[in-house]
Predicted model as a PDB file, atoms N, CA, C, CB and O in Angstrom, pLDDT in the B-factor column:
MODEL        1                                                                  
ATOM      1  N   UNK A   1     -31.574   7.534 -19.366  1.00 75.00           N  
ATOM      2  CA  UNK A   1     -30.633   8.072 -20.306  1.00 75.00           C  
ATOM      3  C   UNK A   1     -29.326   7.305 -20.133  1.00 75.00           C  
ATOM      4  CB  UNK A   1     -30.439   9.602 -20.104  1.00 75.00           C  
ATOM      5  O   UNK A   1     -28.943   7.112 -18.979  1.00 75.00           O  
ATOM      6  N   UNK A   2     -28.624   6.863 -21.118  1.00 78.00           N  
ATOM      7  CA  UNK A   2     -27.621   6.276 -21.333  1.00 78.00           C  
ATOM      8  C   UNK A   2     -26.469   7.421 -21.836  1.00 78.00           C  
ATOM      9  CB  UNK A   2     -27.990   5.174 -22.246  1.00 78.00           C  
ATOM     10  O   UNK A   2     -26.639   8.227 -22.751  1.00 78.00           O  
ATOM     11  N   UNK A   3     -25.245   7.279 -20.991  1.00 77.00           N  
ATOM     12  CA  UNK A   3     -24.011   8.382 -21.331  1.00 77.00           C  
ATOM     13  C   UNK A   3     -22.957   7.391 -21.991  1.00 77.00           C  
ATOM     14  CB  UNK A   3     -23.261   9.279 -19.778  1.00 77.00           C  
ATOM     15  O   UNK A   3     -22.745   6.493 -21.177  1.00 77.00           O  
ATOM     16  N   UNK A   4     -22.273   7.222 -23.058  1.00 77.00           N  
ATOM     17  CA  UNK A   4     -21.328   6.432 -23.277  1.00 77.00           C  
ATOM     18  C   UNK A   4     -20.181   7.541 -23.202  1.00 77.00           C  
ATOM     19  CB  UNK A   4     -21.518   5.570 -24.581  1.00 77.00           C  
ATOM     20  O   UNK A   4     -20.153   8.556 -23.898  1.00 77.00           O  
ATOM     21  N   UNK A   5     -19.293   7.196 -22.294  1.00 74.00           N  
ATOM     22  CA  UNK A   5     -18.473   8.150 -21.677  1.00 74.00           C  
ATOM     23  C   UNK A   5     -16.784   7.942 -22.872  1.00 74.00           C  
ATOM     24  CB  UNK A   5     -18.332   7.626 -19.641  1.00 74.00           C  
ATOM     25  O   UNK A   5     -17.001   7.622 -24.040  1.00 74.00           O  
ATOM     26  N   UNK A   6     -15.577   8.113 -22.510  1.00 70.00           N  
ATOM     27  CA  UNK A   6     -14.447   7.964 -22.750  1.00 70.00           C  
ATOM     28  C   UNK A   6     -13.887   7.285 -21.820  1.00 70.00           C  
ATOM     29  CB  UNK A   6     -13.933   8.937 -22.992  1.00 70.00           C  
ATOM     30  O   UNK A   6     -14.287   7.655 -20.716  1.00 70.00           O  
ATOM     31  N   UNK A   7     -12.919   6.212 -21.767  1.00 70.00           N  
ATOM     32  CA  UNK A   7     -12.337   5.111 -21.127  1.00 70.00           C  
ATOM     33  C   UNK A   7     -11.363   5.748 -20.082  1.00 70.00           C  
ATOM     34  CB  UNK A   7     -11.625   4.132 -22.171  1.00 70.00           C  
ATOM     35  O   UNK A   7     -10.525   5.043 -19.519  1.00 70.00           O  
ATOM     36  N   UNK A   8     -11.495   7.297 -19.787  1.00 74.00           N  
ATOM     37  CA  UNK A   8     -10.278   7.955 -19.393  1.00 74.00           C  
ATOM     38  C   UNK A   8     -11.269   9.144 -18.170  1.00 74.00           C  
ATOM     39  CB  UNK A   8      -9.248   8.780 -21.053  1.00 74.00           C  
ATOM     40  O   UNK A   8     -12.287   9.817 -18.332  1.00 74.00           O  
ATOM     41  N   UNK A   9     -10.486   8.963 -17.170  1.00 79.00           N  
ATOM     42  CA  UNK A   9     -11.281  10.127 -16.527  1.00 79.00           C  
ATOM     43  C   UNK A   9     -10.860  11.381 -17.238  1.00 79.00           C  
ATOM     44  CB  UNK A   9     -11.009  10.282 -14.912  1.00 79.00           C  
ATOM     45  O   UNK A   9      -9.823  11.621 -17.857  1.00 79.00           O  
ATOM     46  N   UNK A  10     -11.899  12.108 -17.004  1.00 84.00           N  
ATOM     47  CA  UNK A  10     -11.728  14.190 -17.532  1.00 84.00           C  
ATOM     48  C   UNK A  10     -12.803  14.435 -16.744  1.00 84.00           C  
ATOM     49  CB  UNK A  10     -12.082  14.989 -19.586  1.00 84.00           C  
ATOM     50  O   UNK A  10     -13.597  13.605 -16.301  1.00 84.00           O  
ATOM     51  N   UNK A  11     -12.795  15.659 -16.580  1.00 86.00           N  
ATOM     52  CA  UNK A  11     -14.237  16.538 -15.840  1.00 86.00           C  
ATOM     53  C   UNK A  11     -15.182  15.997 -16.887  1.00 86.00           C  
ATOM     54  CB  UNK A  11     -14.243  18.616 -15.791  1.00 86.00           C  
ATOM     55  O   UNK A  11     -16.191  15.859 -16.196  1.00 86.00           O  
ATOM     56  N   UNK A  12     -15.472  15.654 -17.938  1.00 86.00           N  
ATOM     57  CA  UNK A  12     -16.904  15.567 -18.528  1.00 86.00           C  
ATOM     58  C   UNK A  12     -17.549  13.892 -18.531  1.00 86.00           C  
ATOM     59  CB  UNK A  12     -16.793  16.204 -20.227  1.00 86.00           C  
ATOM     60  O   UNK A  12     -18.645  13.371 -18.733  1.00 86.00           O  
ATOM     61  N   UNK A  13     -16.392  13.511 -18.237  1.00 86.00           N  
ATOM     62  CA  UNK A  13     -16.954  11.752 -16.679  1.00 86.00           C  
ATOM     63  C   UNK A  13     -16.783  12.213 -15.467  1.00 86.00           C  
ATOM     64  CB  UNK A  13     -15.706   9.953 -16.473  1.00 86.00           C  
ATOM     65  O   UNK A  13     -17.490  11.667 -14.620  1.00 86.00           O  
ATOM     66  N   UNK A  14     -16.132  12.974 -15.132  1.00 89.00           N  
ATOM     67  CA  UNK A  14     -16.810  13.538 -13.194  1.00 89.00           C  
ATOM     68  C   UNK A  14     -18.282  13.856 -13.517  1.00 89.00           C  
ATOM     69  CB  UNK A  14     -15.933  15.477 -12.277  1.00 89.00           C  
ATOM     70  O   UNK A  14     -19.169  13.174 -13.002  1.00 89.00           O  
ATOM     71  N   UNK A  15     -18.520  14.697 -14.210  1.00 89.00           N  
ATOM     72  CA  UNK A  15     -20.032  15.058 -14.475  1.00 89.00           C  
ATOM     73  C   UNK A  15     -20.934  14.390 -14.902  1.00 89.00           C  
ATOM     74  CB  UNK A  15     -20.210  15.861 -15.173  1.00 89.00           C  
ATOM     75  O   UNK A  15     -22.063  14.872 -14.811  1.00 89.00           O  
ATOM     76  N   UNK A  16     -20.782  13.163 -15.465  1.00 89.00           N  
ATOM     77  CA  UNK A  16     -21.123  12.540 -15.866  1.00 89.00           C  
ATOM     78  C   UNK A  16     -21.701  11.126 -15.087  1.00 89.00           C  
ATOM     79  CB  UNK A  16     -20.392  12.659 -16.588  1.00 89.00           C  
ATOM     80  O   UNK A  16     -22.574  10.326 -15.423  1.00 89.00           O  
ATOM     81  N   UNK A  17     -20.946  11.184 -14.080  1.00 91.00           N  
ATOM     82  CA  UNK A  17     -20.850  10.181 -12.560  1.00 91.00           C  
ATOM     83  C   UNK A  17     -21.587  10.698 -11.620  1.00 91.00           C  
ATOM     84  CB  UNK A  17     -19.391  10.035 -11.803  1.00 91.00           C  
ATOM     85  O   UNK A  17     -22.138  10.051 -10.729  1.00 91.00           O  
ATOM     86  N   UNK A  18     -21.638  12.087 -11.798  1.00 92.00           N  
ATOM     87  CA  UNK A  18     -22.250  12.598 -10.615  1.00 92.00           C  
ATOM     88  C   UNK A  18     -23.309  12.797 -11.108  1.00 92.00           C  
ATOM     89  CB  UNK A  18     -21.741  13.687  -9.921  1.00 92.00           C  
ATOM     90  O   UNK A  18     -24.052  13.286 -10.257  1.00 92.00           O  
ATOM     91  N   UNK A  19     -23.898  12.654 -12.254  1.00 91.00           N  
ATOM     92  CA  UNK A  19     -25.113  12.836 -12.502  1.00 91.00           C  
ATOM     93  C   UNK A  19     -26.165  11.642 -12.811  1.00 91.00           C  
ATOM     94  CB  UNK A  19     -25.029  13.652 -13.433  1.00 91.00           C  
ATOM     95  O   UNK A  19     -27.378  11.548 -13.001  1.00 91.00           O  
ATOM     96  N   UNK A  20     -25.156  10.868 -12.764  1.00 92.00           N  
ATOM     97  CA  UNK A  20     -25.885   8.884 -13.003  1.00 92.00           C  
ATOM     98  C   UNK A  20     -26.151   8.833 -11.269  1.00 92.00           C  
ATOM     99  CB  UNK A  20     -24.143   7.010 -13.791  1.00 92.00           C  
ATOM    100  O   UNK A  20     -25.581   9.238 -10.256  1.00 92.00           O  
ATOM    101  N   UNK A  21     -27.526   7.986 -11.671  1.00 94.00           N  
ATOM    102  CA  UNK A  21     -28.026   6.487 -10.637  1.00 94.00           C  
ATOM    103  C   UNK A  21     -26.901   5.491 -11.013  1.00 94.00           C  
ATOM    104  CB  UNK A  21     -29.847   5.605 -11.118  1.00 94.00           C  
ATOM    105  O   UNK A  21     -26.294   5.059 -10.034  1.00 94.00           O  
ATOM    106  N   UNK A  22     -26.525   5.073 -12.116  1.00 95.00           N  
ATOM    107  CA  UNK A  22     -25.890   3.990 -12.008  1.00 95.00           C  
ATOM    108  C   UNK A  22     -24.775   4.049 -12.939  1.00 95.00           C  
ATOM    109  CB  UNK A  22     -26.716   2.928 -12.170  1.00 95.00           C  
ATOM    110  O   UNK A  22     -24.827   4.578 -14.050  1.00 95.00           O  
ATOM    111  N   UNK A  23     -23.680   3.431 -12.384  1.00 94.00           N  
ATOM    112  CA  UNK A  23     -21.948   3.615 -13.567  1.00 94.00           C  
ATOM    113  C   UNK A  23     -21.934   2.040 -14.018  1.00 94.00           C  
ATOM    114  CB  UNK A  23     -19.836   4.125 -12.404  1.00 94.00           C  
ATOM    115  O   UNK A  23     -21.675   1.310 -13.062  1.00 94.00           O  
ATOM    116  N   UNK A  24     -22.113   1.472 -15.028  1.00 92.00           N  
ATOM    117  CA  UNK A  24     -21.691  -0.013 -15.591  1.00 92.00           C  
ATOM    118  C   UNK A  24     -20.194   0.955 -16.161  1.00 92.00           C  
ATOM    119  CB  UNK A  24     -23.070  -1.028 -17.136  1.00 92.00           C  
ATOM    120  O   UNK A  24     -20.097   1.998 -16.807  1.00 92.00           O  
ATOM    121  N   UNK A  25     -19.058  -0.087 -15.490  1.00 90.00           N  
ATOM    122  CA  UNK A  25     -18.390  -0.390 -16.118  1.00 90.00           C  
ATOM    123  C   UNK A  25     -17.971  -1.711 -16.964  1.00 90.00           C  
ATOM    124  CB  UNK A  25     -17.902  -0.023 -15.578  1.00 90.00           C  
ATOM    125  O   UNK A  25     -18.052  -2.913 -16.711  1.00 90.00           O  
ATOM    126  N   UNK A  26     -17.492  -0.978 -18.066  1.00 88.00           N  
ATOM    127  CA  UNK A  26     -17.251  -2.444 -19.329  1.00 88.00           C  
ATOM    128  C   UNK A  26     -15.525  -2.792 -18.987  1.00 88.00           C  
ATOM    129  CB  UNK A  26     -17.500  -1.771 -21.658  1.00 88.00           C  
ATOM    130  O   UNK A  26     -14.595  -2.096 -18.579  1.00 88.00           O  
ATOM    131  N   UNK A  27     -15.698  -4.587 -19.484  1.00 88.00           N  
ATOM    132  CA  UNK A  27     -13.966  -4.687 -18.533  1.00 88.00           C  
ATOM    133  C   UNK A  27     -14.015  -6.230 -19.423  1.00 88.00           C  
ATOM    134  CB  UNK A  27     -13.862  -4.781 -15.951  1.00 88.00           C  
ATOM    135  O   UNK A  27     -14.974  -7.002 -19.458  1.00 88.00           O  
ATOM    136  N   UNK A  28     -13.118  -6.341 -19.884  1.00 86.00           N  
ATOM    137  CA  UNK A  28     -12.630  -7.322 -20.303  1.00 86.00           C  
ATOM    138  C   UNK A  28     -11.908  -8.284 -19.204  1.00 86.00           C  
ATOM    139  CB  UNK A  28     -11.880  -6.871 -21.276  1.00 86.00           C  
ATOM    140  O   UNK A  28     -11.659  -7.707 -18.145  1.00 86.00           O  
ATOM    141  N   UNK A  29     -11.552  -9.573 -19.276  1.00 83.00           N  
ATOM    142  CA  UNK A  29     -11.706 -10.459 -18.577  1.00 83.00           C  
ATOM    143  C   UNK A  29      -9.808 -10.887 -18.564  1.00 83.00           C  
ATOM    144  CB  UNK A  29     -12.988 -11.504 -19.206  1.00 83.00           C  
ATOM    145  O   UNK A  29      -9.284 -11.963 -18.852  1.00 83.00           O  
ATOM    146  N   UNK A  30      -9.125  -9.532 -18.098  1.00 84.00           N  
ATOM    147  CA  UNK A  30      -7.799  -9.445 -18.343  1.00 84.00           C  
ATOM    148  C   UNK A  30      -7.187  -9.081 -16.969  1.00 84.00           C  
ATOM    149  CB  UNK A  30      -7.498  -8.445 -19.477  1.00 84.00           C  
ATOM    150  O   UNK A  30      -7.955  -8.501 -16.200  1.00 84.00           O  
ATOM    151  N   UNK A  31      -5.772  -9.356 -16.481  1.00 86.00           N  
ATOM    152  CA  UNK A  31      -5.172  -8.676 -15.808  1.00 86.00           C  
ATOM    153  C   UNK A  31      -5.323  -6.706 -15.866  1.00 86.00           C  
ATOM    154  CB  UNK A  31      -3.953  -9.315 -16.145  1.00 86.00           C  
ATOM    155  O   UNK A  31      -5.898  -5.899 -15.135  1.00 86.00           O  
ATOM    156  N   UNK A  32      -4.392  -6.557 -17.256  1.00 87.00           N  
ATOM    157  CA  UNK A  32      -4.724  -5.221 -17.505  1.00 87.00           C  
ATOM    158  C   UNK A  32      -5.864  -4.430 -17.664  1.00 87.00           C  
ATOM    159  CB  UNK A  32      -4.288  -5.024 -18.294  1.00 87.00           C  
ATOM    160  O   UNK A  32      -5.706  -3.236 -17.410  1.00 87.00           O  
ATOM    161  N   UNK A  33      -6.904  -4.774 -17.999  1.00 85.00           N  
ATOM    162  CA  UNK A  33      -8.189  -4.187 -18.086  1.00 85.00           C  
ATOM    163  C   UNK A  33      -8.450  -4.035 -16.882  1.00 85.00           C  
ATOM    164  CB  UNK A  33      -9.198  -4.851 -18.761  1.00 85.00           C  
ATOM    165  O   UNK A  33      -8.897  -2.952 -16.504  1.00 85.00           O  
ATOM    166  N   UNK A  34      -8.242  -5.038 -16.023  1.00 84.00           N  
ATOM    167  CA  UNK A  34      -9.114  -4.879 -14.598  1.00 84.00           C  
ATOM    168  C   UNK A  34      -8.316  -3.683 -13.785  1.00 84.00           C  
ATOM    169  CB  UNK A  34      -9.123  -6.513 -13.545  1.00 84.00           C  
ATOM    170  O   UNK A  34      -8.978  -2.860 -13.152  1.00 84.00           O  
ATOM    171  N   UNK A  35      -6.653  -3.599 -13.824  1.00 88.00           N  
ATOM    172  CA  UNK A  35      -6.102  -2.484 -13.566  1.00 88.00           C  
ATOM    173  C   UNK A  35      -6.251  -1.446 -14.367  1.00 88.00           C  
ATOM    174  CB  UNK A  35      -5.030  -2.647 -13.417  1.00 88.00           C  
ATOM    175  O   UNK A  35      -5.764  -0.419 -13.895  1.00 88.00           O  
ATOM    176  N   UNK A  36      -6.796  -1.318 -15.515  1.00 86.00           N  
ATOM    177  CA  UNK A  36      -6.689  -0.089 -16.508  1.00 86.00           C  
ATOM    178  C   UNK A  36      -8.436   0.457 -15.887  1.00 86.00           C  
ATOM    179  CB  UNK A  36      -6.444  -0.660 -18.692  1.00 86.00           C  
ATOM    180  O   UNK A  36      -9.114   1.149 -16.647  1.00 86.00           O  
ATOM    181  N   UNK A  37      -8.940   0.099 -14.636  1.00 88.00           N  
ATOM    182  CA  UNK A  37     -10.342   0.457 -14.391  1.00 88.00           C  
ATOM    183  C   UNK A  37     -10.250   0.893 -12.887  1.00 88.00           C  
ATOM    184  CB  UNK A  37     -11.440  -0.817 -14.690  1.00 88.00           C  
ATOM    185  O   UNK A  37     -11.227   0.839 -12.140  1.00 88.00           O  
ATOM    186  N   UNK A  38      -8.914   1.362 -12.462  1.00 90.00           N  
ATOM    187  CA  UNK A  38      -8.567   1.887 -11.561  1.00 90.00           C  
ATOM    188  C   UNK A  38      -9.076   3.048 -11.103  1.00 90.00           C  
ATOM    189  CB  UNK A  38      -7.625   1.918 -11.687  1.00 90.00           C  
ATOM    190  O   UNK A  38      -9.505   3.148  -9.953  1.00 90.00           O  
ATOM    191  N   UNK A  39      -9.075   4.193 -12.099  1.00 90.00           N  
ATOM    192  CA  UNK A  39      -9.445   5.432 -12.401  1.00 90.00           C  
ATOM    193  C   UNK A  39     -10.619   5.682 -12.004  1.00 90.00           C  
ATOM    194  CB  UNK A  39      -9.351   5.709 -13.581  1.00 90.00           C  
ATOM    195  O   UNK A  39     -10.990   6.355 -11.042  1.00 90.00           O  
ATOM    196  N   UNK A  40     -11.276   5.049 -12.871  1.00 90.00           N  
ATOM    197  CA  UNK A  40     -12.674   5.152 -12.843  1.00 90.00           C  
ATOM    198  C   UNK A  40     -13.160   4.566 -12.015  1.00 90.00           C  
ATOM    199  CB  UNK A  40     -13.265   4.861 -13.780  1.00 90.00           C  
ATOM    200  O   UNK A  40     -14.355   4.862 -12.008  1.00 90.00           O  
ATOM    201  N   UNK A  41     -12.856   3.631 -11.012  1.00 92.00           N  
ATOM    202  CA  UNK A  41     -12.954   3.024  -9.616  1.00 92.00           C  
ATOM    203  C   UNK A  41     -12.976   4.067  -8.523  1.00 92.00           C  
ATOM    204  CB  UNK A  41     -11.763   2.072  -9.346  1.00 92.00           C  
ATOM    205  O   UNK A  41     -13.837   4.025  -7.644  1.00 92.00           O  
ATOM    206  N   UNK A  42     -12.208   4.837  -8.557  1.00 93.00           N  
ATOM    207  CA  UNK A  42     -11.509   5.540  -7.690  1.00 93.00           C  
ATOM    208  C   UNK A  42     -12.768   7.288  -7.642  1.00 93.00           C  
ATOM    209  CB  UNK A  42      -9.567   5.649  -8.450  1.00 93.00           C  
ATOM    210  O   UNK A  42     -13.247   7.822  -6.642  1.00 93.00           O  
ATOM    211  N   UNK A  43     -12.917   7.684  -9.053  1.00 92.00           N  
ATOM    212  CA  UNK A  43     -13.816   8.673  -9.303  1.00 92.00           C  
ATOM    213  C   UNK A  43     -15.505   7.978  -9.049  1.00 92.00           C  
ATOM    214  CB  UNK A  43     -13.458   9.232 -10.920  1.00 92.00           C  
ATOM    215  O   UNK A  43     -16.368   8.855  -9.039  1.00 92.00           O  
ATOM    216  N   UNK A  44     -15.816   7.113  -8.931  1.00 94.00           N  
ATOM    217  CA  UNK A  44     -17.445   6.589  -8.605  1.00 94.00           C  
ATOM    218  C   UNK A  44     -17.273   6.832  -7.306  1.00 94.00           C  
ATOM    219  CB  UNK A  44     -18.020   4.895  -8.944  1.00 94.00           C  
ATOM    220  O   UNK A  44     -18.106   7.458  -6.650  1.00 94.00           O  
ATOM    221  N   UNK A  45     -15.464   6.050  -6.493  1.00 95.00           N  
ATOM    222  CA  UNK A  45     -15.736   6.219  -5.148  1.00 95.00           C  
ATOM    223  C   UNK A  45     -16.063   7.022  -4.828  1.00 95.00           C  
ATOM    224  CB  UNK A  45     -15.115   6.086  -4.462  1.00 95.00           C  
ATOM    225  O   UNK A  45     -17.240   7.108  -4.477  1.00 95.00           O  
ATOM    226  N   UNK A  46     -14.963   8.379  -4.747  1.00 94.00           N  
ATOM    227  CA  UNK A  46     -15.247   9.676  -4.609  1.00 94.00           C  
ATOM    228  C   UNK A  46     -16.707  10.413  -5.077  1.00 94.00           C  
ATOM    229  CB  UNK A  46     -14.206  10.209  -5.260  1.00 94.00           C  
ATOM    230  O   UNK A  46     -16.884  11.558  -4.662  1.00 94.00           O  
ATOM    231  N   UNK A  47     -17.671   9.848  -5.854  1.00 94.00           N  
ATOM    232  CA  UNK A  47     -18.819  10.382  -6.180  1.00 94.00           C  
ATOM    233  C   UNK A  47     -20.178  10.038  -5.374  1.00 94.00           C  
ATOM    234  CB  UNK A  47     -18.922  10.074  -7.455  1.00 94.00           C  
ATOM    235  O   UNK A  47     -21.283  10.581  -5.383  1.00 94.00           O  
ATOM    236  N   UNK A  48     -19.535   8.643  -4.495  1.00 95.00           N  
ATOM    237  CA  UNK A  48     -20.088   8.168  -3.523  1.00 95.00           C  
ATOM    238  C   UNK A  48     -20.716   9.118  -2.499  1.00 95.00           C  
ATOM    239  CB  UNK A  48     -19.239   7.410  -3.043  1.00 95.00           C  
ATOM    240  O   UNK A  48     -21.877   9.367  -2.176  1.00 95.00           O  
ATOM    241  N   UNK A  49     -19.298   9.632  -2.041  1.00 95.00           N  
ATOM    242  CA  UNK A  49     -19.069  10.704  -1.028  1.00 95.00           C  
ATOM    243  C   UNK A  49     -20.338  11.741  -1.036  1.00 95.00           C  
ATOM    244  CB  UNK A  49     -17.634  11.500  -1.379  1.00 95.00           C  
ATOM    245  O   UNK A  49     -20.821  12.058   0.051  1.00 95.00           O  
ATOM    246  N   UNK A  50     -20.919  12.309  -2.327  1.00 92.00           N  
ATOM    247  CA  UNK A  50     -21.522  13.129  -2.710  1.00 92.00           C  
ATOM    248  C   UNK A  50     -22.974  12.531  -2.745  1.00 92.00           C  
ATOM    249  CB  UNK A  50     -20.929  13.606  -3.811  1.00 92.00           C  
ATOM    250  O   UNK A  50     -23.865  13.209  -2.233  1.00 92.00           O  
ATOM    251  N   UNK A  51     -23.185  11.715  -3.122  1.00 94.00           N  
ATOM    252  CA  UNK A  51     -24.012  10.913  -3.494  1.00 94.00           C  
ATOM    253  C   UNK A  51     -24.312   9.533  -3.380  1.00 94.00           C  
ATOM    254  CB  UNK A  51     -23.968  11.082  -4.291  1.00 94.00           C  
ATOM    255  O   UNK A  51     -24.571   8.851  -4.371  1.00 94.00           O  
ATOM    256  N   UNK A  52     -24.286   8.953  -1.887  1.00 95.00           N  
ATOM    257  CA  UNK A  52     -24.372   8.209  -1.408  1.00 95.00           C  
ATOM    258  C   UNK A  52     -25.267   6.578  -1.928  1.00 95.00           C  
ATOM    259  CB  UNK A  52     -24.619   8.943  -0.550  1.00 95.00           C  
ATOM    260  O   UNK A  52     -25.229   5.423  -1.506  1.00 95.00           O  
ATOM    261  N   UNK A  53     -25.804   7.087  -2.728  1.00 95.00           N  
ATOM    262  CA  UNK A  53     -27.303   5.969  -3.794  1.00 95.00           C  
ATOM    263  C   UNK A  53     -26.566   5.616  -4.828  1.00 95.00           C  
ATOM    264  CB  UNK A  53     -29.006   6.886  -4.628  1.00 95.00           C  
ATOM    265  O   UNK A  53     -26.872   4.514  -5.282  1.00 95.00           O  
ATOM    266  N   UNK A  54     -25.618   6.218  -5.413  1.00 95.00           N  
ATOM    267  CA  UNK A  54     -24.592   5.715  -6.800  1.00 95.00           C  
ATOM    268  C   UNK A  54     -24.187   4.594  -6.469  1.00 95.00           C  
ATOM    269  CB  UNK A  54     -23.225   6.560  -7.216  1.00 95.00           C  
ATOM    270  O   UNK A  54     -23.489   4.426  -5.469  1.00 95.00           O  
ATOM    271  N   UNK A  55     -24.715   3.240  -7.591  1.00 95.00           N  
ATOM    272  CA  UNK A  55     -24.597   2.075  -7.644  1.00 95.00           C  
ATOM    273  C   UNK A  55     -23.279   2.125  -8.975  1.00 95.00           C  
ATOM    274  CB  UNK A  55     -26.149   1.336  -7.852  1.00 95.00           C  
ATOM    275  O   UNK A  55     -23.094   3.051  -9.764  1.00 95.00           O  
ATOM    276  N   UNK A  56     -22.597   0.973  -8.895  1.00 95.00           N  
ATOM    277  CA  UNK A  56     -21.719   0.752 -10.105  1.00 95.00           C  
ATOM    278  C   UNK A  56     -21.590  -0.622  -9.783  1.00 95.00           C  
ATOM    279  CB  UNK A  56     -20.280   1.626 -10.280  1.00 95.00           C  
ATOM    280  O   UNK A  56     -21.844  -1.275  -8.770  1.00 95.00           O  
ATOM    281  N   UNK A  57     -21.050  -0.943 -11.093  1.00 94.00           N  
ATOM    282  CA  UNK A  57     -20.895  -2.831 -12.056  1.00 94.00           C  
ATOM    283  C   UNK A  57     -19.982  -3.132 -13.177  1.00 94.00           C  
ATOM    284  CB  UNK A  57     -22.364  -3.330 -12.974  1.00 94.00           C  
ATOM    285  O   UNK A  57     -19.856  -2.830 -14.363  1.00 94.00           O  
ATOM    286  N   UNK A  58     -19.341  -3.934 -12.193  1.00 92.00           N  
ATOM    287  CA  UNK A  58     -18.301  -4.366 -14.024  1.00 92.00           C  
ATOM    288  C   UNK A  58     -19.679  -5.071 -14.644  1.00 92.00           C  
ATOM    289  CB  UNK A  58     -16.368  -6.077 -13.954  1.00 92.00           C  
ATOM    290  O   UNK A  58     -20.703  -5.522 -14.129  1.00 92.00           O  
ATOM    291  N   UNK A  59     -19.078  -4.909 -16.317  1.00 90.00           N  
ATOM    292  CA  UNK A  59     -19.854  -5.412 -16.888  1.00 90.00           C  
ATOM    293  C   UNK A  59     -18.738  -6.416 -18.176  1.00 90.00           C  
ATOM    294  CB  UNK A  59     -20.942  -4.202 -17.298  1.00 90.00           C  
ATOM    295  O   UNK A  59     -18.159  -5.942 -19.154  1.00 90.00           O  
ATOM    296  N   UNK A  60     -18.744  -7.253 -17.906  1.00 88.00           N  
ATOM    297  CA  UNK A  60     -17.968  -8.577 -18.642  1.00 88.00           C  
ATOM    298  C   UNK A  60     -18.146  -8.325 -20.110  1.00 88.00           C  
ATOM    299  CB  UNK A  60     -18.673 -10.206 -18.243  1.00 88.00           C  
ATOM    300  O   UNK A  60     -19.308  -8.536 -20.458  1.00 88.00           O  
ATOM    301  N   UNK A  61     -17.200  -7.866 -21.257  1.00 83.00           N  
ATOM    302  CA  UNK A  61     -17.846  -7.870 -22.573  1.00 83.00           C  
ATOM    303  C   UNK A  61     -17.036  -8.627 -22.998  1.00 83.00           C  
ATOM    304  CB  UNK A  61     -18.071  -6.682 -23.379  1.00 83.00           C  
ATOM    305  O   UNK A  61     -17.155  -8.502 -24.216  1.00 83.00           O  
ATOM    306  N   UNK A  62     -16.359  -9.264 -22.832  1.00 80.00           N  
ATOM    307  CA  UNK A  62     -15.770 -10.671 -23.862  1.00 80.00           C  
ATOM    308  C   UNK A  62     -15.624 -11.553 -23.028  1.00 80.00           C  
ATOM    309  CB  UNK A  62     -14.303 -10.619 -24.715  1.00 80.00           C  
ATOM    310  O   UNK A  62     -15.287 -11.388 -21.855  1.00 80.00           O  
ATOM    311  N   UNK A  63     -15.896 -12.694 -23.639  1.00 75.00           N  
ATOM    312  CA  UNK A  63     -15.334 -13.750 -23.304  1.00 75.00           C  
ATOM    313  C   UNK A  63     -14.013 -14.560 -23.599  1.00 75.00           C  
ATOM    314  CB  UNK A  63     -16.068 -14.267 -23.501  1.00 75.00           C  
ATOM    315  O   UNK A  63     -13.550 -14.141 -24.660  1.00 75.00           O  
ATOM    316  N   UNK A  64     -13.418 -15.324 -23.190  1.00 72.00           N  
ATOM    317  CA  UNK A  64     -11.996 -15.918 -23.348  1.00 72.00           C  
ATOM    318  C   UNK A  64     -12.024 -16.909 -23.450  1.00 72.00           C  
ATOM    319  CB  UNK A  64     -11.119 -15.808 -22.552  1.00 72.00           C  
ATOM    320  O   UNK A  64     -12.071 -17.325 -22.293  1.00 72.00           O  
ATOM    321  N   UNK A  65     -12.031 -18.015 -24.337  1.00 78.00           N  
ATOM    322  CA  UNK A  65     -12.213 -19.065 -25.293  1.00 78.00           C  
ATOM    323  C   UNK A  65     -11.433 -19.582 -24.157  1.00 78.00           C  
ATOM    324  CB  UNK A  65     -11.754 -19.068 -26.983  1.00 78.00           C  
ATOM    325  O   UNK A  65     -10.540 -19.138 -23.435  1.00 78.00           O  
ATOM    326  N   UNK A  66     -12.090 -20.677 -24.259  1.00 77.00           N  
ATOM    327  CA  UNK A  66     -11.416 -22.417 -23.613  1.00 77.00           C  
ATOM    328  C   UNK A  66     -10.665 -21.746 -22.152  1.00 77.00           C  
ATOM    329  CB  UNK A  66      -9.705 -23.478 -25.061  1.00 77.00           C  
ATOM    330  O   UNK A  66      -9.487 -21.996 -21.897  1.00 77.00           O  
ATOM    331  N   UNK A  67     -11.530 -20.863 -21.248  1.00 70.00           N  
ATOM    332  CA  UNK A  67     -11.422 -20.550 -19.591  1.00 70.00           C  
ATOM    333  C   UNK A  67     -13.014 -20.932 -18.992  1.00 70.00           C  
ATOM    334  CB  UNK A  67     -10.979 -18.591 -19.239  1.00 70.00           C  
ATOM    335  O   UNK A  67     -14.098 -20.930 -19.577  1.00 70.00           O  
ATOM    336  N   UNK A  68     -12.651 -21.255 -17.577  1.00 67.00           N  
ATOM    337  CA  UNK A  68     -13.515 -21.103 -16.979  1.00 67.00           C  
ATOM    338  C   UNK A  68     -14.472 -19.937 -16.570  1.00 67.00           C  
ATOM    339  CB  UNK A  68     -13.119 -21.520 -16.359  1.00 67.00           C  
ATOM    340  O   UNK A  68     -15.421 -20.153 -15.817  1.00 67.00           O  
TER     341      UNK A  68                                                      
ENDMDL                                                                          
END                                                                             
């Protein structure tokens, strides 16, 4: 089952974390994006705690013309 969540923690992504095998996070290939994924960094950790098997992944969705 696939959850497409909101970009923002709330209790209905705590629940949502704690109920996944696995968190892909989506992240653009930015300063800010990579800090705007703080949150949700921070709530997988903590879901860790609980649930020690919870895997998570950035997942790259754009690319940035003429970078390595």
């Amino acid at each position: 089952m696939i959850i497409d969540g909101a970009p923002r923690v709330t209790a209905l992504a705590r629940s949502a974390v704690l109920a996944a095998n696995l968190v892909l996070i989506p992240v653009q290939p930015s300063p800010y994006d990579v800090w705007a994924t703080g949150e949700i960094v921070a709530l997988v950790r903590e879901a860790m705690i609980f649930k020690p098997r919870l895997r998570a992944a950035f997942v790259v969705s754009r690319k940035v013309v003429r970078t390595v």
